[in-house]
N, C-alpha and C positions, 0 to 999 in steps of 0.2 A: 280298271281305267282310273287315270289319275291327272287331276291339273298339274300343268309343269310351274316349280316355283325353286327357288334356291334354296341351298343348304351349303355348309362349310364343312370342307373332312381337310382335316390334320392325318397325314400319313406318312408311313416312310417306304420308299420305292426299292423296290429288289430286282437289280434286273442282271442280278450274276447268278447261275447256277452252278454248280458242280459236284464234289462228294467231298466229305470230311473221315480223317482218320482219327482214331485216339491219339496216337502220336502229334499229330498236329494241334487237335486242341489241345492237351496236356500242355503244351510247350506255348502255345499263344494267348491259352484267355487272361484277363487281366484279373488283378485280383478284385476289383470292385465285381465281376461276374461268378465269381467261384463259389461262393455260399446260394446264389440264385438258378445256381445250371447243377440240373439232374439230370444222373445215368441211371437211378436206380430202377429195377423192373415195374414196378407198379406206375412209375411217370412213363415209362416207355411205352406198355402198354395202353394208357390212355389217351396219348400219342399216337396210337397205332390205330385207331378206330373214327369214323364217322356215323353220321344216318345213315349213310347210303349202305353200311357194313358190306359193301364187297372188296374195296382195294383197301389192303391193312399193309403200310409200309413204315417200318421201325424207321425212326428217327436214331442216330448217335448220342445226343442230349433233350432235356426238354430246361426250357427260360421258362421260369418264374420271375419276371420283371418286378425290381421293386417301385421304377420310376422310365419317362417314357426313354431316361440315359440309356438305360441297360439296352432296352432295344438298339436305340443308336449308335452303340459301341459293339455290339453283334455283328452291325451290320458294315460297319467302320474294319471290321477285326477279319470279315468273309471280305469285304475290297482290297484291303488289302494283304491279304495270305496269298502265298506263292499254291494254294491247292483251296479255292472256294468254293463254296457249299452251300447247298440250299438252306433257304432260312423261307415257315410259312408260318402266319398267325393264323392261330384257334382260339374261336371264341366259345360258340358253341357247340361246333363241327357239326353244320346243320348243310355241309353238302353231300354229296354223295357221291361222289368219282373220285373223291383222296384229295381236294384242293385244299385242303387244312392240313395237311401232312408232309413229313420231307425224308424223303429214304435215305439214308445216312448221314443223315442235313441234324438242322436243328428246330424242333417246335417252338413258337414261343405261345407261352399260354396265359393270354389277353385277360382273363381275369384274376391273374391274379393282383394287376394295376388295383382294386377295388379296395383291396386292403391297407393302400395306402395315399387315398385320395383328401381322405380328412374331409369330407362333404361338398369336394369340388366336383364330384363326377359329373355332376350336373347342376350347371350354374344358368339362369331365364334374367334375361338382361332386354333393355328397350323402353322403350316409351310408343301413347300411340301416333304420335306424329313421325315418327323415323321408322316403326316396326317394331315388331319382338321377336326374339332370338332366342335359342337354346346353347351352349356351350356342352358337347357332351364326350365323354372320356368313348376310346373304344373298347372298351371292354363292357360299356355300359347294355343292360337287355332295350331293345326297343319299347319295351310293357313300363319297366320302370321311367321312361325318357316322357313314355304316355302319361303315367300318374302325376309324376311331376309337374306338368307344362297344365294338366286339367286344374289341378290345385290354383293356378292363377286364369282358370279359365280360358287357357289358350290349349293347343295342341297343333302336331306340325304339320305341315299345308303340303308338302312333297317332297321329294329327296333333295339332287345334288346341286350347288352352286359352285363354290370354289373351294381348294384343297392348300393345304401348309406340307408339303411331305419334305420326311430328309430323301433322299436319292442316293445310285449307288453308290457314294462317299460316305453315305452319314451327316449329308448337312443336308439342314430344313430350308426348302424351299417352296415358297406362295406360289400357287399357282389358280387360275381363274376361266373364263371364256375370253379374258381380254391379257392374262398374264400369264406365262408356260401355257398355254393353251393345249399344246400337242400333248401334254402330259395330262394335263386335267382331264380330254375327251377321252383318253387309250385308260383310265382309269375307271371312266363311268360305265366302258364295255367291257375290260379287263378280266370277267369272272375271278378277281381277287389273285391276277398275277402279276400286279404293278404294284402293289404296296398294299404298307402294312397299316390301317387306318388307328391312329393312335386318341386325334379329337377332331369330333365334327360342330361347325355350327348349322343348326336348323333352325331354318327360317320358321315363323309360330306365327296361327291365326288363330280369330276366334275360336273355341269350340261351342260345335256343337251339343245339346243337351242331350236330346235323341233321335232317331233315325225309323222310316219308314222301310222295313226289310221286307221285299219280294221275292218270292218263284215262282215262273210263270213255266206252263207246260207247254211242251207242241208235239206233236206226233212225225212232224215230216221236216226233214235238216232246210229244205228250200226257206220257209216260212222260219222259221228258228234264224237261220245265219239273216235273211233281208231286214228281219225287226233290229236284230240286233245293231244290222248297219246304221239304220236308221236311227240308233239313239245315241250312235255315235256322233250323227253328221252335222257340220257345224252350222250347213246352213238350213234356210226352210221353218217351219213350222217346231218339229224336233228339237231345236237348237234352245225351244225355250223352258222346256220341259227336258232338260238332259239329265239321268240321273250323276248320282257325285260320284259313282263306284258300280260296275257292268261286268259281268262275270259268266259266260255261259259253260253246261257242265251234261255229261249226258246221265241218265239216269235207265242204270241195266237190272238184272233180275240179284244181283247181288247188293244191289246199289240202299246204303242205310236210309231210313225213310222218318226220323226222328225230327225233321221240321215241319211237316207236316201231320193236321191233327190226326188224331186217331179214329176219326170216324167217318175219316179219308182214305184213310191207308190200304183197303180192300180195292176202294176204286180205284188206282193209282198202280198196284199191282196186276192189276184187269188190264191197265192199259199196254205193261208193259208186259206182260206175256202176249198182248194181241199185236204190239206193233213190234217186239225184240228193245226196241231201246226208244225214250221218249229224251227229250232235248228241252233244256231249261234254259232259262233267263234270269239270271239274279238280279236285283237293282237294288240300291238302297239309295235314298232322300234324305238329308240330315235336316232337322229344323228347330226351330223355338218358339213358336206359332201354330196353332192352329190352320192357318191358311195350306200346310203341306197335304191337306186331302185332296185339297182341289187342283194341285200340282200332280198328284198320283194318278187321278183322274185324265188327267189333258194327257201325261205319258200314255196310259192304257189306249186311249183314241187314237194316238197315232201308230198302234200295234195291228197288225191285221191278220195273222193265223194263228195265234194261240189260240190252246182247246178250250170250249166256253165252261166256265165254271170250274178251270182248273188255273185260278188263280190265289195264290195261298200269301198272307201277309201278314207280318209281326211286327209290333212296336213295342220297341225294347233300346234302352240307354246307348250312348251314344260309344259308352266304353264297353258293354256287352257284345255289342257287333263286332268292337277293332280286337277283343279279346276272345273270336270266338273259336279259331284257331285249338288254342290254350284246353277250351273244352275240352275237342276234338283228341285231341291230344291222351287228357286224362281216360277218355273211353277206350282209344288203341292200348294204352296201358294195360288198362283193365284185361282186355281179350288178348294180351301179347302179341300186337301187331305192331311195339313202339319200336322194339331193339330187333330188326329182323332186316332180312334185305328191300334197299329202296332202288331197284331199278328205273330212276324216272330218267324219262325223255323230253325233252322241250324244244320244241320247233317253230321256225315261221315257214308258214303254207301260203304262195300266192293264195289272192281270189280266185283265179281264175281255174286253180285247182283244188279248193277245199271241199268241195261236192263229192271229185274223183276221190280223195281223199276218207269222207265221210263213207263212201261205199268199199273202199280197198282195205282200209284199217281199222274204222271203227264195224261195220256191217260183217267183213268178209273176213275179218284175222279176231279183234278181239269177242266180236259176240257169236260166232260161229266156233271160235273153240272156245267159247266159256271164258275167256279172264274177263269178265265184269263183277270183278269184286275193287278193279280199279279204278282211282279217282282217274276223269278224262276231263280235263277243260279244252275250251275251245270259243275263242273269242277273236272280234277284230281290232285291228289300229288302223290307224290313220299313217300313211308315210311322208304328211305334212307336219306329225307332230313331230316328227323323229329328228333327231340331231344327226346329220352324215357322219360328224364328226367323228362319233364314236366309236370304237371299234369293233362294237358290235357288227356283224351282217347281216342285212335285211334284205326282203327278194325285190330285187329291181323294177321300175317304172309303174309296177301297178300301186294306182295310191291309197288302194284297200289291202291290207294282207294279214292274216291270220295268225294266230299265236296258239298251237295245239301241245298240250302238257299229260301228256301217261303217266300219270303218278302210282305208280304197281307197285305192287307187296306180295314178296311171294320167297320159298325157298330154292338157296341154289342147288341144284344137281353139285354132286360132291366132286366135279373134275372144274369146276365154281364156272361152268356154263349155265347161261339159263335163256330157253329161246320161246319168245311168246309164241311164234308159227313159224312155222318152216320155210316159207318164203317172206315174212312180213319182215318183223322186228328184231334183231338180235343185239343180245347182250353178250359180250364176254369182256374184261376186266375194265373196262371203260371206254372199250370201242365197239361202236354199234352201225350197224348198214341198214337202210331203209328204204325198199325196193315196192312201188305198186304195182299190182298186177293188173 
């Protein structure tokens, strides 16, 4: 959960596909592209790969951009060739259905702008009468965009506001909620197939020092999914006690238990062999004050089925939260679950069917055959907050609806199927059907 607030992306829009030959590039790229464009195997190769490690499609080249020209003249060079070709940015190939990749196309690979920014990658401009701003190259990590902006005691408040992108010519174009509009929304839904984001500005607020981190337990999804609504909702009692950040997540018999203490950890285990799967609530509270206890307090009042005494809290900096990922990360490493296959699924579930839902997929598919070694979130939104504009889709007229995330780790069967049940969820190379029973 997140407040909506502006940001600025500089991008460039690709909205030509098609295939590339050697013969055609040989004979077309310009020579300011030729010492930056790699065919050799080891770029192809890392070209060829994501998170997700199941769709690996060879690129023809891979761009080493020296400046955001090169991209634009890429992309100037696939407009106008009588045979055009896909062009995707990589940054840190952090999807997983192959959106970072281009089969016989050409990669371009976003960091390597880094090496020739000369300390502009990230520029913190403003005052506090007009605001503060970030200026940030795209290549840049969002960790580093973080350390930056804290350094002057800011950090960025939420995503998108308006876009600069070149389009499929190669020329840059402003675009806003009030300028190219149509472009700006088809970007913010996009999943990264309208453009290639080159510089964003983000909008920057206070930061905060530190943050009140919760997990709260429940035994039964009814009581789990109403709190949670409830600390959504903008009006009422809850509205004043909202946390800054709402995460809900289930917890199965595979499920890591390293946030909580250790002289917890037997009860917690107890619970979840007795009920199959318990259902959490994350929140966190960001402050500089003392007074956030008494905020944490008015939240838990207006909770009403968590289990009593299974509520666990940390207070820890305010970059230890935003970087907590990063841990995560380091421990998959450790156990070899980083470079392996990531079948995840991300859905909106109306209200009206998240229950059905909670008994069909998470009860009856993944913990009746065991895949509970999988991260599963599952949380609500508001479809007041939601822009139509975008091109995302969301489920119609109900103004509660769900956002349910299977984040699986698992190996493929060697014909690179891989099917969590037999009626529920399937995978096979980026296409998947999801049927409740």
């Amino acid at each position: 959960m997140a407040t909506s607030s502006p940001i600025i992306i500089y991008f460039i829009a690709l909205f030509i596909t098609s295939f590339i030959t050697s013969t055609i590039l040989a004979i077309s790229v310009p020579p300011e592209l030729t010492d930056n464009l790699r065919t050799d195997p080891g770029a192809i190769k890392l070209a060829s790969i994501d998170y997700g490690h199941i769709i690996k499609e060879k690129p023809f080249a891979v761009l080493y951009p020296s400046s955001v020209d090169d991209i634009r003249t890429l992309i100037y060079l696939s407009y106008n060739s009588l045979f055009s070709y896909t062009i995707a940015a990589k940054g840190q190939a952090h999807s997983t259905w192959g959106q970072a990749q281009a089969n016989d196309g050409v990669v371009v690979q976003m960091n390597s702008l880094n090496r020739f920014r000369n300390g502009t990658g990230i520029l913190i401009s403003g005052d506090r009468s007009s605001g503060f701003y970030a200026d940030v190259g795209g290549e840049q990590l969002w960790i580093d965009v973080l350390n930056a902006t804290l350094t002057r005691g800011l950090s960025p408040v939420s995503w998108t506001d308006y876009l600069y992108p070149t389009v499929g010519k190669g020329e840059f174009v402003t675009c806003s909620p009030q300028k190219d509009s149509e472009l700006f929304y088809a970007v913010l839904g996009g999943l990264g197939q309208f453009g290639i984001i080159t510089r964003a500005r983000i909008v920057l607020g206070p930061a905060k020092k530190r943050v009140k981190w919760l997990r709260i337990l429940y035994s039964d999804f009814s009581s789990f999914s109403t709190d949670q609504e409830t600390l959504i909702s903008t009006t009422g009692p809850s509205d004043k006690v909202m946390p800054d950040f709402l995460e809900g997540h289930l917890l199965m018999n595979q499920s890591p238990l390293d946030f909580y203490p250790q002289s917890q950890r037997r009860k917690i285990t107890s619970l979840v062999n007795q009920y199959g799967i318990l259902y959490i609530i994350e929140v966190v509270t960001s402050y500089d004050n003392k007074n956030e206890a008494k905020k944490v307090k008015q939240m838990l009042k207006s909770l009403k089925g968590f289990l009593p005494g299974f509520v666990f809290e940390k207070d820890v900096t305010y970059l230890q939260f935003l970087n907590r990922v990063h841990d995560q990360e380091i421990e998959l490493r450790k156990k070899g679950l980083w470079d392996i296959p990531h079948p995840w699924l991300n859905i909106f579930i109306p209200k009206s069917r998240i229950t059905d839902f909670d008994n069909g997929v998470f009860r009856n598919i993944l913990l009746k055959r065991n895949f509970t070694s999988s991260t599963v979130l599952v949380y609500p939104l508001l479809r007041s907050k939601w822009d139509e504009r975008m091109s995302a889709v969301i489920p119609a007229e109900e103004e509660v609806f769900y956002l349910v995330g299977i984040l699986a780790i698992m190996q493929l069967k060697k014909n690179g199927l891989s099917i969590l049940a037999p009626n529920g969820i399937l995978f096979n190379r980026g296409k998947l059907a999801l049927t409740l029973e």
